[in-house]
C-alpha positions as CSV (number, residue, x, y, z in Angstrom):
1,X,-12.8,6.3,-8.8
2,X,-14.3,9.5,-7.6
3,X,-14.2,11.6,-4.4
4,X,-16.4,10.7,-1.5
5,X,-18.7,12.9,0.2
6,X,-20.2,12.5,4.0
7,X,-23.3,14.2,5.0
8,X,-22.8,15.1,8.5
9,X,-26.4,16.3,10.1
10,X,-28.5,16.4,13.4
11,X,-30.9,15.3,11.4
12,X,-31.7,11.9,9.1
13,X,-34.7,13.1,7.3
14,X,-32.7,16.5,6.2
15,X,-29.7,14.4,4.9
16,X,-31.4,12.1,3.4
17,X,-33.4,15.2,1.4
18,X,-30.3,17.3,0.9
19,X,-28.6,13.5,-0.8
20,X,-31.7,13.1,-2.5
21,X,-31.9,16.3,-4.3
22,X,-27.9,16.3,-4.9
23,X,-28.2,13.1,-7.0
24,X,-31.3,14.3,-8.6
25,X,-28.5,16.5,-10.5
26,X,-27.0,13.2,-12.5
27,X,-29.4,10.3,-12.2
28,X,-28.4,7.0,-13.0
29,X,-24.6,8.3,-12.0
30,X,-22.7,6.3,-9.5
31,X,-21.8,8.3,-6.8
32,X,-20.1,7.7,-3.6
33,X,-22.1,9.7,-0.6
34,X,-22.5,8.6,2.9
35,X,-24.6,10.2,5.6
36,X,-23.8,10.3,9.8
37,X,-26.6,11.6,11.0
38,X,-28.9,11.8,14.0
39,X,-28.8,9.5,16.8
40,X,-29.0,5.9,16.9
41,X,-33.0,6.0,18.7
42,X,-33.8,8.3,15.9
43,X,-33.4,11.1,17.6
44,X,-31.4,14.3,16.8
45,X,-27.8,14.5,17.0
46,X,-24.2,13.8,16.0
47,X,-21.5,10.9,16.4
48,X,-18.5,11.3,15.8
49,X,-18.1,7.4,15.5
50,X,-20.9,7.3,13.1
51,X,-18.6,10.2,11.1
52,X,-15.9,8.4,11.4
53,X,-17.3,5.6,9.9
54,X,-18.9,7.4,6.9
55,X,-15.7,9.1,6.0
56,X,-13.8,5.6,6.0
57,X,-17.1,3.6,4.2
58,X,-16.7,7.0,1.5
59,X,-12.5,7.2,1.0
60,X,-12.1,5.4,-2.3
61,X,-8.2,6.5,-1.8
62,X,-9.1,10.0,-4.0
63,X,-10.5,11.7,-0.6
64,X,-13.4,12.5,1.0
65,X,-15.0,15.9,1.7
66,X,-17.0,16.5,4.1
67,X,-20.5,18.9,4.7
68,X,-21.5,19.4,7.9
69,X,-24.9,21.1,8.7
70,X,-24.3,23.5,12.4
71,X,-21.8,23.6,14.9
72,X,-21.6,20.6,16.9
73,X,-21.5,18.7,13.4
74,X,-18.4,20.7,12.8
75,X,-17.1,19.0,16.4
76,X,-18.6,15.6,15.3
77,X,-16.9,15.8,12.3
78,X,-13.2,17.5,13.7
79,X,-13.3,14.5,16.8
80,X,-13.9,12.1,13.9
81,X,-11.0,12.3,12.3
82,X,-8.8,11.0,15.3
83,X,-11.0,7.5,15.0
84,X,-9.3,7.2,11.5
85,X,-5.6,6.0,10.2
86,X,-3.4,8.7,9.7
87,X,-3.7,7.7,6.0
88,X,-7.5,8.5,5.4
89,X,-7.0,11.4,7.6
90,X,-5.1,12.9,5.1
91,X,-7.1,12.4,2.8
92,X,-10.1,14.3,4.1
93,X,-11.6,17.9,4.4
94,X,-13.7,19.1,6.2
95,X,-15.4,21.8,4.4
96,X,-17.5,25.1,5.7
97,X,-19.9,25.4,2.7
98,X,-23.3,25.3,2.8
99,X,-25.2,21.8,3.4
100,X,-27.3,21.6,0.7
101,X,-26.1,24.2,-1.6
102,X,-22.4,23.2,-1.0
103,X,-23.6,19.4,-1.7
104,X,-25.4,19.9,-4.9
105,X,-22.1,21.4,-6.8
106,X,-20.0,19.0,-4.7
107,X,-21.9,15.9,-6.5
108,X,-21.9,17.6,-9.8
109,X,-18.1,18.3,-10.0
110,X,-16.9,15.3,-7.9
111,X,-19.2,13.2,-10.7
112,X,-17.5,14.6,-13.1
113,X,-13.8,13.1,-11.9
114,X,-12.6,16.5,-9.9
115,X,-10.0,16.4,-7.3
116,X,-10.9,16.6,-3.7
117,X,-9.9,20.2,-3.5
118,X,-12.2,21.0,-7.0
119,X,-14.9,19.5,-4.8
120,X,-14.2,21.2,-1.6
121,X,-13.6,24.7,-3.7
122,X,-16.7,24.6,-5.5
123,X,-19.1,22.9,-1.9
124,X,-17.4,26.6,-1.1
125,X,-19.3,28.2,-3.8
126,X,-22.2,27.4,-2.9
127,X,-24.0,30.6,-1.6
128,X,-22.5,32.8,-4.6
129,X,-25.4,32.1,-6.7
130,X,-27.9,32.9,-4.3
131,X,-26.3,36.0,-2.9
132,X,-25.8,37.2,-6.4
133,X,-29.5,37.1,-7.3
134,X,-30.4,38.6,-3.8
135,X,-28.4,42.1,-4.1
C-alpha cells in the first residue's frame, strides 16, 4: 500500500490536468489520487464534504496528503477533516506546497513506497527547482 493523495481545487478541469500530468511521471503505476473539486453544477468551488470524502476514498491506512490549490481550498480542506474518524484524521496532512509542482514529486515519491511525511516533505519541494533556475 502506498500513501494517498487528494487534489483539492476550485476547479475540475485544472485537477484533473494537474492528476494527469502527475501520473504521466510513472505510467502504467497504480497510484492512489482522488480529486474534490468544483461544485456539484459544475461550477467553481470547494466542499468540504466532497474533501472529506476524497481523503477517506484515498487513506489506504499509510495516510493521505493533501494539495490544495488557493485559500478557501485550504478552509475546504481544514473543515474537512472534522467530517472524518479521529483515526483517518490522524492520518492526514494537509500540505502548503505547490498544486501542480507539489503533486508531481508527491506521486513520484509516494510511488515509490515513501512515508506520508517523505510525501508531504518533498509536495514541499516543489518550487525549489523552479526558483533555482530563475535567480
Amino acid at each position: 500500500m502506498t500513501v494517498g493523495i487528494v487534489v483539492v481545487s476550485h476547479s475540475r478541469a485544472l485537477a484533473d490536468a494537474a492528476v494527469e500530468l502527475a501520473r504521466q511521471m510513472l505510467p502504467g503505476r497504480p497510484l492512489t489520487i482522488e480529486v474534490a473539486a468544483g461544485t456539484e453544477d459544475g461550477g467553481l468551488g470547494t466542499d468540504a464534504m466532497a474533501v472529506s470524502e476524497a481523503i477517506a476514498a484515498a487513506d489506504t491506512g499509510e495516510g493521505v496528503v493533501v494539495l490544495m490549490d488557493l485559500g478557501s481550498a485550504v478552509l475546504s480542506a481544514e473543515t474537512a477533516l472534522e467530517f472524518l474518524e479521529d483515526d483517518v484524521r490522524e492520518r492526514v496532512l494537509l500540505s502548503a506546497a505547490p498544486l501542480v509542482e507539489g503533486l508531481v514529486g508527491a506521486v513520484v515519491v509516494a510511488a515509490g513506497g515513501a512515508t506520508r511525511e517523505q510525501v508531504a516533505a518533498e509536495a514541499a519541494r516543489g518550487l525549489a527547482p523552479k526558483e533555482a533556475q530563475l535567480r
